[in-house]
Structure formats: structure tokens, C-alpha cells
C-alpha positions in Angstrom: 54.8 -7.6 11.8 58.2 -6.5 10.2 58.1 -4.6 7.2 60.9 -3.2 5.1 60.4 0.0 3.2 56.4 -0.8 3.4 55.3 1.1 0.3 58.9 2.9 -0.5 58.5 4.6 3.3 62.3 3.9 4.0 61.7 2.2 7.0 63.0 -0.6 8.6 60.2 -1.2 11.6 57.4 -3.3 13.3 54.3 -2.9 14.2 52.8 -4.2 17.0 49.5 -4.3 19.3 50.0 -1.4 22.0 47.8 -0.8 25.9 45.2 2.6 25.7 47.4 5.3 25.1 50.8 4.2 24.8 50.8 4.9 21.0 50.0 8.6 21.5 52.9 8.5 24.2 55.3 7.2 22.6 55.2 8.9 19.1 54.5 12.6 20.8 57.6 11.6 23.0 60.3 10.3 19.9 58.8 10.9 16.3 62.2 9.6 15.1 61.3 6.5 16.6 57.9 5.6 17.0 55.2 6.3 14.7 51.3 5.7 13.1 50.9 3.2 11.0 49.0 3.3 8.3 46.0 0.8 8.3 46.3 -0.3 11.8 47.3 2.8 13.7 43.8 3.9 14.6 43.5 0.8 16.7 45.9 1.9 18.8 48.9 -0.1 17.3 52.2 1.2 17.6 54.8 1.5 15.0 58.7 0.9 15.9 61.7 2.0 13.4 64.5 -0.5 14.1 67.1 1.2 12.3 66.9 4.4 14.9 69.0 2.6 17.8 66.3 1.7 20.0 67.4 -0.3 23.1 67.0 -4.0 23.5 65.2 -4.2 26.7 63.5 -1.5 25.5 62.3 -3.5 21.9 61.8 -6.7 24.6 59.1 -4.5 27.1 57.2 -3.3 23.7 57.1 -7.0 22.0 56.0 -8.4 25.6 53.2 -6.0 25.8 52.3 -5.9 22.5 51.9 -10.0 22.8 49.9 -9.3 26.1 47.5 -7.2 24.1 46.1 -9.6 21.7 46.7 -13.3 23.0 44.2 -15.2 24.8 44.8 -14.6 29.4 46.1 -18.1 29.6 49.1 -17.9 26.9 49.9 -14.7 28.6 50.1 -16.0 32.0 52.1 -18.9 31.0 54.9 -16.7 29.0 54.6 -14.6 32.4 55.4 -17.8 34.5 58.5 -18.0 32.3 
């Protein structure tokens, strides 16, 4: 999900579906770049500020994972085959 300036937060970011863990990484590891958010981040899901200069193939890894998180084995195997 993209959301700009969700609830005047000044953002420009996504959120996305994240593996067991990798939220807590990532956000202990660049605040300035990844963070909580609000009504899904207890699950686990990660948010992503686009407008901090994150790397492509970088953005690409999360949004792959992310999608492997939540769709059904068979769609995910497919886009792996891809």
C-alpha cells in the first residue's frame, strides 16, 4: 500500500507484508528509512519511506518478499519461475 502524508505524517512510503523479524531489523538498523506502521505494524509489516534514497534492487528484494508473505504457494512459485 502507498500512502502520501498518511494522517499529515510527511511521508512518502509503503507498507508491505514482512518474514519474522525482518521489521525489527530493519527499522533498529535505518530509522530514517524504515519504520512501524501504525495499524498494521504489530503484524509484523514493515514500513518503507521512498523519499529517503533507498536503492532499487533493494525496494525490488522487499516488494518480492513482501508478495511472498501473503500470496497463496502456487502464485509465488510461478512469479519465482519468472
Amino acid at each position: 500500500m502507498v500512502l502520501t502524508n498518511h494522517h499529515g505524517d510527511g511521508r512518502f512510503a509503503f507498507w508491505c507484508a514482512a518474514a519474522a523479524g525482518l521489521q525489527e531489523m530493519l527499522v533498529d538498523a535505518d530509522p530514517e528509512k524504515f519504520f512501524r506502521p501504525p495499524y498494521v505494524g504489530h503484524r509484523g509489516w514493515l514500513g518503507v519511506r521512498l523519499e529517503r534514497g533507498l536503492d532499487w534492487d533493494d525496494l525490488a528484494v522487499i516488494v518480492e518478499d513482501a508478495y511472498a508473505e501473503i500470496a497463496p504457494a502456487k502464485l509465488v512459485e510461478l512469479a519465482r519461475l519468472s
